[in-house]
Backbone and ligand atoms as CSV (ligand in chain L), in Angstrom:
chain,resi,resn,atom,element,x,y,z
A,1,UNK,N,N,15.120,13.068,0.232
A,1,UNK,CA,C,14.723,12.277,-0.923
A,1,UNK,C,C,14.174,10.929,-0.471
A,2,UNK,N,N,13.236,10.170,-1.174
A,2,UNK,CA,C,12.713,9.663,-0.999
A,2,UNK,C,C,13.006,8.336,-1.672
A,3,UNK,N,N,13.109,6.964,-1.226
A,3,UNK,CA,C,13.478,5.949,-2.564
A,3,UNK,C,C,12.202,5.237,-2.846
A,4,UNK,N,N,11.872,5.425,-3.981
A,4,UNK,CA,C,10.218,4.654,-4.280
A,4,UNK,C,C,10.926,3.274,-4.886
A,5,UNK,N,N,10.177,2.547,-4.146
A,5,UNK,CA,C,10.492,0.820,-4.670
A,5,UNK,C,C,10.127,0.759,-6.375
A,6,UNK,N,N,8.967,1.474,-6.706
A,6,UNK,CA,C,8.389,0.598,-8.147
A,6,UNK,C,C,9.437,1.557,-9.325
A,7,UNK,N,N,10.109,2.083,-8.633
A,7,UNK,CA,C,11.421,2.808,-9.827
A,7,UNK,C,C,12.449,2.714,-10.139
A,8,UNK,N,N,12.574,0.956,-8.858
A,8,UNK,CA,C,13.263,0.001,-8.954
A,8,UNK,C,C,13.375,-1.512,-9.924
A,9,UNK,N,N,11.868,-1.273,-9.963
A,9,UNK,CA,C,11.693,-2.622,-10.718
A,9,UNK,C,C,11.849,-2.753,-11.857
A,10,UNK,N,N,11.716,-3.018,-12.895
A,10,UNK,CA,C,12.134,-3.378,-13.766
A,10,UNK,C,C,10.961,-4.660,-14.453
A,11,UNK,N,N,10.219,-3.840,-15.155
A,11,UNK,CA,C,8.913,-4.206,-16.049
A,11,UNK,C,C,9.346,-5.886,-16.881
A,12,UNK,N,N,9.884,-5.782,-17.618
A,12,UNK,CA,C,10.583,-6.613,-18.589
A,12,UNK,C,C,11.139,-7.784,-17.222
A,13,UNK,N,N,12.007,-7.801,-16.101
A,13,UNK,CA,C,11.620,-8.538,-15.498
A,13,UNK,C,C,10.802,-9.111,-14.442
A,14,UNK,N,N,9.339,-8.043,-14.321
A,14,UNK,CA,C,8.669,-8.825,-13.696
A,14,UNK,C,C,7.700,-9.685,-15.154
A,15,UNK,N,N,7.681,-9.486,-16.452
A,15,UNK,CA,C,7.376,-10.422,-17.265
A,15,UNK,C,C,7.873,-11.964,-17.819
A,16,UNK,N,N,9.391,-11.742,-17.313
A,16,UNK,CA,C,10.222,-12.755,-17.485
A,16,UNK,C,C,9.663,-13.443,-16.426
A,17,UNK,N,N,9.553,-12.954,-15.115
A,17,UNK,CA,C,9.527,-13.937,-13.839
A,17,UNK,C,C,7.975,-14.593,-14.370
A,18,UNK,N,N,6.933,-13.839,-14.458
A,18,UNK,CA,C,5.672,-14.382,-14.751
A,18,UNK,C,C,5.610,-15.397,-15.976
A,19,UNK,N,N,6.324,-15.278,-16.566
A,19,UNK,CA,C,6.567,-16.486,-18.309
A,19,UNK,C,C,7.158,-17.360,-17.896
A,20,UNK,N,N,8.053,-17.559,-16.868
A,20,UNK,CA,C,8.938,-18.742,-16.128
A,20,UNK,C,C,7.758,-19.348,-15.259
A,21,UNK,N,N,7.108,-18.433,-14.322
A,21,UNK,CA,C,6.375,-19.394,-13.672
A,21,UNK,C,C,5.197,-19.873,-14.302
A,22,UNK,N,N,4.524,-19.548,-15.835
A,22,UNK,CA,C,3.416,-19.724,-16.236
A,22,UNK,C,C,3.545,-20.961,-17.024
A,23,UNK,N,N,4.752,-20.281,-18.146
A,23,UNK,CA,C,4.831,-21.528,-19.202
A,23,UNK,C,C,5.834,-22.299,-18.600
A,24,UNK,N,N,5.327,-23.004,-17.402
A,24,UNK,CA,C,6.719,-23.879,-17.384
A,24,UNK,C,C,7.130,-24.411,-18.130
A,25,UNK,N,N,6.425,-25.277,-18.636
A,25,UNK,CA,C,6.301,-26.464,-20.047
A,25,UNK,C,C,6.712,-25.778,-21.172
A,26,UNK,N,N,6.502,-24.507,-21.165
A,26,UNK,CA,C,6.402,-23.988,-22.604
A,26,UNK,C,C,5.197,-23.036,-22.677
A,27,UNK,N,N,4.981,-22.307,-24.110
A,27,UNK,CA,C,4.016,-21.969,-23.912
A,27,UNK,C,C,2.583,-22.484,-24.769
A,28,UNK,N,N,1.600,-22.377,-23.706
A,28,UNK,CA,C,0.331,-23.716,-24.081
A,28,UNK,C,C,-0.930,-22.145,-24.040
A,29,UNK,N,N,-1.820,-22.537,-25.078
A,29,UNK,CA,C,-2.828,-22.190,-25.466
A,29,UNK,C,C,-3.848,-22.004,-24.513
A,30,UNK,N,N,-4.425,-21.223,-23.488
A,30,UNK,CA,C,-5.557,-21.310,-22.926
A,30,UNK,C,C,-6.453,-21.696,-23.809
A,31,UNK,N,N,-6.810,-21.253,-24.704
A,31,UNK,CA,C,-8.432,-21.800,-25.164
A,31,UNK,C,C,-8.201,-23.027,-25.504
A,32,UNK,N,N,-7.468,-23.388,-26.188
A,32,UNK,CA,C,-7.424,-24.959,-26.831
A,32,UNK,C,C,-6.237,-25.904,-25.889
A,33,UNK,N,N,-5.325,-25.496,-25.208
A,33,UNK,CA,C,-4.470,-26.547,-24.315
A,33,UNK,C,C,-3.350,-26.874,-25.622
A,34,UNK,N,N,-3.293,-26.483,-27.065
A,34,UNK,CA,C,-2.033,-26.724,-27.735
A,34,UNK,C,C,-0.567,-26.039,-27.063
A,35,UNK,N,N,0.157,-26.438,-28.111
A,35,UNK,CA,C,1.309,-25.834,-28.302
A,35,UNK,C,C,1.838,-25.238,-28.967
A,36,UNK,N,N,0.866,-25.390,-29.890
A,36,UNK,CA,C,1.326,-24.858,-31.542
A,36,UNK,C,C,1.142,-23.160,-31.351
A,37,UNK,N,N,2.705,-22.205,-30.714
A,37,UNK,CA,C,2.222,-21.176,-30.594
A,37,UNK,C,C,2.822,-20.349,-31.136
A,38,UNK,N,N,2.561,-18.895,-31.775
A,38,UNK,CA,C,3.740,-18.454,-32.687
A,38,UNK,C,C,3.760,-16.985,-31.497
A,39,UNK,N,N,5.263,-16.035,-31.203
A,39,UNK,CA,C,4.851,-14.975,-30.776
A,39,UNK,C,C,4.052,-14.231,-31.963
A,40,UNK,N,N,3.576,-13.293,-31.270
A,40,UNK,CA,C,2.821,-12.151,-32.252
A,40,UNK,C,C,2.494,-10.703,-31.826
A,41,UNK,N,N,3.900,-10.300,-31.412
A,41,UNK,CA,C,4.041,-9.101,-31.124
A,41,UNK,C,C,3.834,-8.730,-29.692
A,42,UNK,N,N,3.774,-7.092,-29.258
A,42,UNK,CA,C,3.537,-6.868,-27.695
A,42,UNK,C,C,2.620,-5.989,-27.674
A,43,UNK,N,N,2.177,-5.921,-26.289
A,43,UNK,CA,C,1.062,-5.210,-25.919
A,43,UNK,C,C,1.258,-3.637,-26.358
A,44,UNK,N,N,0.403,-2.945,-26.495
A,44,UNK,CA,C,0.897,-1.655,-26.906
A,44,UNK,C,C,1.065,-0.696,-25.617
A,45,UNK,N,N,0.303,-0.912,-24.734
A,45,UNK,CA,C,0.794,-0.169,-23.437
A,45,UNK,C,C,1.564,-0.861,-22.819
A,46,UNK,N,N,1.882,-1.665,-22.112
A,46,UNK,CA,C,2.540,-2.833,-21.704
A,46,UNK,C,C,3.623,-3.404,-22.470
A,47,UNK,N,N,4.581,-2.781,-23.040
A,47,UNK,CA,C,5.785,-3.155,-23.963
A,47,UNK,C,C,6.270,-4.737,-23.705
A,48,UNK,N,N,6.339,-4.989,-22.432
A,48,UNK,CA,C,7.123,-5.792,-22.425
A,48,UNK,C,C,6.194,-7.188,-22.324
A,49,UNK,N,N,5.178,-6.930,-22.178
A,49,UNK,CA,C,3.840,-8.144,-22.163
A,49,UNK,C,C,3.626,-8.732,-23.836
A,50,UNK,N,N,4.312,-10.179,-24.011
A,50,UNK,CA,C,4.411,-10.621,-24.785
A,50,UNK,C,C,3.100,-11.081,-25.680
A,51,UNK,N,N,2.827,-11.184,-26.600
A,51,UNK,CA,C,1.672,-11.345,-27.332
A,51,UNK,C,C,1.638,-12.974,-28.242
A,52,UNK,N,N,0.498,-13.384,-27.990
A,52,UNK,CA,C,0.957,-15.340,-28.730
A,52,UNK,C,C,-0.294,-15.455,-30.032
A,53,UNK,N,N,-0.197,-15.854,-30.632
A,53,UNK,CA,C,-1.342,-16.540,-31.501
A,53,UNK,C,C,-0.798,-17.782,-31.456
A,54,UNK,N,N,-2.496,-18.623,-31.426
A,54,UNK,CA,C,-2.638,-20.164,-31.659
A,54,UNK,C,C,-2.321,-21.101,-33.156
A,55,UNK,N,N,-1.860,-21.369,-33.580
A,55,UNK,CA,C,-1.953,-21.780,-34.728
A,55,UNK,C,C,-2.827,-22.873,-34.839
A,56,UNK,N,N,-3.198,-23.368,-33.840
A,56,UNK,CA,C,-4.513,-24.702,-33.344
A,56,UNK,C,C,-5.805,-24.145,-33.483
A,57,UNK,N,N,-6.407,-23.282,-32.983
A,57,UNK,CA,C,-7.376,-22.458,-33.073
A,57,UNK,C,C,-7.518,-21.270,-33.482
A,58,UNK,N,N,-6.515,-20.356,-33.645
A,58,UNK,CA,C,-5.954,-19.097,-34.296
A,58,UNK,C,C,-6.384,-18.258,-33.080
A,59,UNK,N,N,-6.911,-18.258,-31.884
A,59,UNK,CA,C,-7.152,-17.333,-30.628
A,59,UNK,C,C,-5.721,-16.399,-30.386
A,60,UNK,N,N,-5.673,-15.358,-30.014
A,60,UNK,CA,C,-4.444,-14.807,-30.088
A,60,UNK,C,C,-4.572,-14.473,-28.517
A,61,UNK,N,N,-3.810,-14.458,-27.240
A,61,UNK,CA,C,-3.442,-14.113,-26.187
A,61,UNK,C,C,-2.288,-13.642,-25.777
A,62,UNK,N,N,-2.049,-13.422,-24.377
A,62,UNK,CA,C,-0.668,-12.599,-23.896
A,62,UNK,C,C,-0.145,-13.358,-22.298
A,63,UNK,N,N,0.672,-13.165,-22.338
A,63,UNK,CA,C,1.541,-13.202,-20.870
A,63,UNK,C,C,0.444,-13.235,-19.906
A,64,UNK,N,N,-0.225,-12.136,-19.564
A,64,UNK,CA,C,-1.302,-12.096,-18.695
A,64,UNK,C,C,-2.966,-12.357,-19.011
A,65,UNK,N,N,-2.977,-13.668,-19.999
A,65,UNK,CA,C,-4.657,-13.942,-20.193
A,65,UNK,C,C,-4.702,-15.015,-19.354
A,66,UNK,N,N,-5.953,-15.086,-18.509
A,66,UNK,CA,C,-6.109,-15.849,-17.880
A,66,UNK,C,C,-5.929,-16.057,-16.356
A,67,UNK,N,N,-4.925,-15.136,-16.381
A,67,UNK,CA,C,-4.325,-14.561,-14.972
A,67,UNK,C,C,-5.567,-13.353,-13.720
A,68,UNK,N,N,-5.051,-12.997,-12.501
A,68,UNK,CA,C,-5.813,-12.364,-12.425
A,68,UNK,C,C,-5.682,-10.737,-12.396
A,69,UNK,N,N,-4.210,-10.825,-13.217
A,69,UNK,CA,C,-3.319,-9.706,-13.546
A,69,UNK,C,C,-4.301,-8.734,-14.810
A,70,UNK,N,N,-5.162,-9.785,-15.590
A,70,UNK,CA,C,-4.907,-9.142,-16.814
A,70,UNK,C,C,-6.516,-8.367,-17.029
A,71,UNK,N,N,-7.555,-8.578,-15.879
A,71,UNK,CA,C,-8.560,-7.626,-15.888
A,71,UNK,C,C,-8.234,-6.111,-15.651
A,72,UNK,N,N,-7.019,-5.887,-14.479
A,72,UNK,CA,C,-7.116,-5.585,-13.747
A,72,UNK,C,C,-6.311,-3.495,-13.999
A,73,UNK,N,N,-6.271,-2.969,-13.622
A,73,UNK,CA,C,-5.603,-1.810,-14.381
A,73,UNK,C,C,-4.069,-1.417,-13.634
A,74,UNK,N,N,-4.044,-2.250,-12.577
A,74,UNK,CA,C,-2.689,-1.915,-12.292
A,74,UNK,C,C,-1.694,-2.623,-13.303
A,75,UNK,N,N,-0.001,-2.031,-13.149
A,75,UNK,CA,C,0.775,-2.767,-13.854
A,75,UNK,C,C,1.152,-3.353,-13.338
A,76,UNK,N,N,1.751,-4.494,-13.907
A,76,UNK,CA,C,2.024,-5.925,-13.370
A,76,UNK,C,C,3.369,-5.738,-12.156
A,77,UNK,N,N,4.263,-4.805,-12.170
A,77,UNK,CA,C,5.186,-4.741,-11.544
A,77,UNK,C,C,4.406,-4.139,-10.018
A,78,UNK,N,N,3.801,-3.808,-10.163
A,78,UNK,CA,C,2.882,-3.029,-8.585
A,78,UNK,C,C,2.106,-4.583,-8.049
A,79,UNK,N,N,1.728,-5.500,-8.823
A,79,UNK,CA,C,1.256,-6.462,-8.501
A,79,UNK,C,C,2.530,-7.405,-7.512
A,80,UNK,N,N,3.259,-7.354,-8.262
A,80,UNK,CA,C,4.797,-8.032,-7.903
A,80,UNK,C,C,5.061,-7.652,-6.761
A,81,UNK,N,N,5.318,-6.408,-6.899
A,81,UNK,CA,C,5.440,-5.653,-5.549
A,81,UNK,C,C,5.018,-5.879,-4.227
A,82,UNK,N,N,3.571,-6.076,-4.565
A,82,UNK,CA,C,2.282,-6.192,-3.963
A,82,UNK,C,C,2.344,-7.403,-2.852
A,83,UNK,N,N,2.905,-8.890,-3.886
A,83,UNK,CA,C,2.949,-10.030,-3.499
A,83,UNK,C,C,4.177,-10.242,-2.446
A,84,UNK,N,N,5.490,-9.374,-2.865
A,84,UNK,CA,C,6.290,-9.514,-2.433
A,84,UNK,C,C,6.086,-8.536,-0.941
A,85,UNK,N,N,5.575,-7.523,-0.857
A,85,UNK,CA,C,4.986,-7.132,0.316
A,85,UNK,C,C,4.553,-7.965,1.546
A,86,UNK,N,N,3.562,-8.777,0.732
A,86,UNK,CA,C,2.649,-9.469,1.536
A,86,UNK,C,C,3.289,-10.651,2.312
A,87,UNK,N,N,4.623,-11.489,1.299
A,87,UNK,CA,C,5.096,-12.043,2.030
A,87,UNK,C,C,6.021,-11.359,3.076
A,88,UNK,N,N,6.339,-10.286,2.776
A,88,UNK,CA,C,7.027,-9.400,3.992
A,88,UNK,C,C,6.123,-9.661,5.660
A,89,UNK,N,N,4.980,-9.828,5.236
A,89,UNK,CA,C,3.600,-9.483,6.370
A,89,UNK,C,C,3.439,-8.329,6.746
A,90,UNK,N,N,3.866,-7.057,5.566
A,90,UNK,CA,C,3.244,-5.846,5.624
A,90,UNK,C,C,1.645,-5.932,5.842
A,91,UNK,N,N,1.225,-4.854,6.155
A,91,UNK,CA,C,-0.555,-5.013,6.547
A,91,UNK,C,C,-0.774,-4.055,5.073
A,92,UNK,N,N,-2.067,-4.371,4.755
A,92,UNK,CA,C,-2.567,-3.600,3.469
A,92,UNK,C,C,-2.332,-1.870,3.720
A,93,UNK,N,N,-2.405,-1.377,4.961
A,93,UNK,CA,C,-2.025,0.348,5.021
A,93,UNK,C,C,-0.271,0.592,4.696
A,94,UNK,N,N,0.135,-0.363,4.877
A,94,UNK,CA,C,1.846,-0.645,4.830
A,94,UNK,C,C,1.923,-0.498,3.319
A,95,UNK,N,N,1.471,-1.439,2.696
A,95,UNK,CA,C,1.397,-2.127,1.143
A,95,UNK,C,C,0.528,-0.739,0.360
A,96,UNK,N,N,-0.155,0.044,0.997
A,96,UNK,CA,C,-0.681,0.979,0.113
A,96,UNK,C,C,-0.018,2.175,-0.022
A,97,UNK,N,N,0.870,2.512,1.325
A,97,UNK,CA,C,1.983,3.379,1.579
A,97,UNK,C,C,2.899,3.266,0.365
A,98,UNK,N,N,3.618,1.838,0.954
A,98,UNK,CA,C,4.553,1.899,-0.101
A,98,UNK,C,C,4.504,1.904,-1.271
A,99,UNK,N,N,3.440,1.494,-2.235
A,99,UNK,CA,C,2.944,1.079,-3.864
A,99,UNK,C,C,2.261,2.522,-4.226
A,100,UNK,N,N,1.915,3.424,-3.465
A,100,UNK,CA,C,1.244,4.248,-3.633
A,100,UNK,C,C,-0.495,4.076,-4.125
A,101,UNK,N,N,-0.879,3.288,-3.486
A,101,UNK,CA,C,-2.578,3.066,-3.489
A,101,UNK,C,C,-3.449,3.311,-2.568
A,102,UNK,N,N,-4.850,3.553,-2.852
A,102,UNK,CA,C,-5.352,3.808,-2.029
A,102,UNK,C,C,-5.643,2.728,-0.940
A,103,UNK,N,N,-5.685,2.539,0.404
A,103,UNK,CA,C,-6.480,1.798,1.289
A,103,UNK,C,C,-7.205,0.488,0.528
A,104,UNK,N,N,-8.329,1.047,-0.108
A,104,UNK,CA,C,-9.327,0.219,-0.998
A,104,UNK,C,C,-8.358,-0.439,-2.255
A,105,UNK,N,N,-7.886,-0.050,-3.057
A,105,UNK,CA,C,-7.020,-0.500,-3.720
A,105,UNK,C,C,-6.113,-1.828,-2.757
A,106,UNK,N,N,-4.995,-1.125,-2.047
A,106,UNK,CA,C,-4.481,-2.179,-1.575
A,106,UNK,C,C,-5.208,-3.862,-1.083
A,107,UNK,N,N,-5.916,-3.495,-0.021
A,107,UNK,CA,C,-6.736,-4.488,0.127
A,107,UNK,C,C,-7.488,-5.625,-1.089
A,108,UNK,N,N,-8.102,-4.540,-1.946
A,108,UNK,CA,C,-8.463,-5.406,-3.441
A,108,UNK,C,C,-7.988,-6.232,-4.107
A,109,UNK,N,N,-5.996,-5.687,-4.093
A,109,UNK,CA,C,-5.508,-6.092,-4.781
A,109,UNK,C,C,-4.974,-7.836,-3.779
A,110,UNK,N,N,-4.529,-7.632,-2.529
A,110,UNK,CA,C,-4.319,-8.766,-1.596
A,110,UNK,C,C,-4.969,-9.885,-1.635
A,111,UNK,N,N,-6.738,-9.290,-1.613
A,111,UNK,CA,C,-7.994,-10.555,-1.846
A,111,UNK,C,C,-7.105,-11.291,-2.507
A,112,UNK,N,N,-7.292,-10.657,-4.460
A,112,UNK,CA,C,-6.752,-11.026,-5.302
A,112,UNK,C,C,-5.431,-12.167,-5.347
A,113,UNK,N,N,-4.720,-11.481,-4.589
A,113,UNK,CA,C,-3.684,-12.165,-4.845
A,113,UNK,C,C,-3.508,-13.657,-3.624
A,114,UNK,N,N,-4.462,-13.611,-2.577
A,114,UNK,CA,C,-4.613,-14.913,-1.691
A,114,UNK,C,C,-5.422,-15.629,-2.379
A,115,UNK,N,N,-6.381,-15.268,-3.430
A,115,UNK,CA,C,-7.328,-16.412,-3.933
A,115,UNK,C,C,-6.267,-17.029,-5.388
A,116,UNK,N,N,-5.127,-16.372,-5.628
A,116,UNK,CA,C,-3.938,-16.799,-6.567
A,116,UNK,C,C,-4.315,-16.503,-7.931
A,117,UNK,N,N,-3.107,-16.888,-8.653
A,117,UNK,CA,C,-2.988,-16.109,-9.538
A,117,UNK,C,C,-3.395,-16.815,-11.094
A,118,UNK,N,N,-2.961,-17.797,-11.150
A,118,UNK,CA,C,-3.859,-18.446,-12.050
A,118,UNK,C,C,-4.429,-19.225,-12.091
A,119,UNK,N,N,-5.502,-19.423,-12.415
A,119,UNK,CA,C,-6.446,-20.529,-12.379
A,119,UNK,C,C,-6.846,-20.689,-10.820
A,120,UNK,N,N,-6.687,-19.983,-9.847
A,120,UNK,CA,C,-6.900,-20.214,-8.472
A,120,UNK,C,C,-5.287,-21.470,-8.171
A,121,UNK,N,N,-4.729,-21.304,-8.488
A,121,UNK,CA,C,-3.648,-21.865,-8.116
A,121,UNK,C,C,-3.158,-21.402,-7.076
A,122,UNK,N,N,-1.743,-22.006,-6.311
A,122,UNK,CA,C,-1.466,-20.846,-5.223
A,122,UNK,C,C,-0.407,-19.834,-6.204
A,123,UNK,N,N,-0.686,-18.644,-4.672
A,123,UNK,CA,C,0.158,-17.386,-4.990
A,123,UNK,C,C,1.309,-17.672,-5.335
A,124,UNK,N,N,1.865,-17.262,-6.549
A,124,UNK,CA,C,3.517,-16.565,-6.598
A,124,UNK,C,C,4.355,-16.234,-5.360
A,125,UNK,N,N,5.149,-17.457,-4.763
A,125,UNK,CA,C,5.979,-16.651,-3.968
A,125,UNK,C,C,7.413,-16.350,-4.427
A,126,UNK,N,N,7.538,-14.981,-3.991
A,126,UNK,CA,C,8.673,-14.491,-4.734
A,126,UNK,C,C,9.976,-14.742,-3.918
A,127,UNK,N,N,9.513,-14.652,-2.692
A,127,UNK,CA,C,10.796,-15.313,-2.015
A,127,UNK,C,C,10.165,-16.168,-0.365
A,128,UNK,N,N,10.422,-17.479,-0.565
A,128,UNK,CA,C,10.186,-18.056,0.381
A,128,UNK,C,C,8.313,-18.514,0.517
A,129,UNK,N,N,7.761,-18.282,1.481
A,129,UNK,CA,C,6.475,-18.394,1.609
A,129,UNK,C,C,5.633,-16.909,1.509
A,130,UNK,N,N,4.030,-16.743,1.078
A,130,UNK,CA,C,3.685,-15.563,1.290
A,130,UNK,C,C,2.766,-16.047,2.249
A,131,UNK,N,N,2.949,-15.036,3.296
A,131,UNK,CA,C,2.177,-15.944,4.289
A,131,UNK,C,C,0.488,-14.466,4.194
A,132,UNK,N,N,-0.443,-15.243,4.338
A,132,UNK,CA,C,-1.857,-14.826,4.179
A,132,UNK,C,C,-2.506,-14.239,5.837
A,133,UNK,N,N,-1.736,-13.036,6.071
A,133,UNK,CA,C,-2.195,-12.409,6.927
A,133,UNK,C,C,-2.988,-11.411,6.794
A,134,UNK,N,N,-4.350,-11.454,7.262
A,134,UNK,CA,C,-5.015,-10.160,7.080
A,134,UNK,C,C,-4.956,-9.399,8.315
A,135,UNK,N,N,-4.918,-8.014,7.955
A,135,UNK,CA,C,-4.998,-7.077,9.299
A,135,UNK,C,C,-5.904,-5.756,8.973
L,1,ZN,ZN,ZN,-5.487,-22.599,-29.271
């Protein structure tokens, strides 16, 4: 038997961890920079990806707008994964092994995650430093 890491994780908290590190402050409006925010339900594939409307501008967004999570078609917990890999200094054939992705995938997703995660900010480290090794 085999132990797959992502059947470990736990969806709901890799959303908690991402809402802690996003809204530090709280949660603020990308389009307009308010505060004035009401929840407004959850994603329909993504259960646990929280949903906001503006009451400043009425724009409605989620947990992952703005991010570079939220183009993207993986789920956010493989992303997590991903990051937490990387600070391991797994190499992208390591990181595609374990997440189950292809080669091309893995790598894609790494770019991604060294150019950071929001706003070009730095990466999420999940524990300690992620250090930016390519191999
Ligand atoms: Zn707004």
């Amino acid at each position: 038997m085999t132990i797959s890491i992502q059947r470990l994780i736990d969806d709901n908290k890799c959303y908690e961890m991402v809402r802690e590190l996003r809204w530090v402050d709280g949660v603020t409006c990308p389009h307009c920079g308010e505060q004035n925010v009401i929840k407004n339900g959850h994603d329909t594939t993504e259960r646990c990806r929280q949903r906001y409307r503006c009451s400043t501008c009425r724009n409605c967004f989620d947990d992952l707008t703005g991010t570079v999570f939220a183009g993207h078609h993986q789920p956010l917990r493989v992303w997590m994964l991903c990051s937490y890999l990387m600070g391991l200094s797994l190499s992208n054939l390591q990181i595609a092994n374990e997440l189950n992705l292809s080669a091309n995938q893995a790598q894609e997703m790494t770019t991604v995650l060294r150019q950071g995660i929001v706003d070009r900010q730095e990466p999420i480290a999940l524990e300690g430093e992620v250090n930016a090794t390519s191999k």
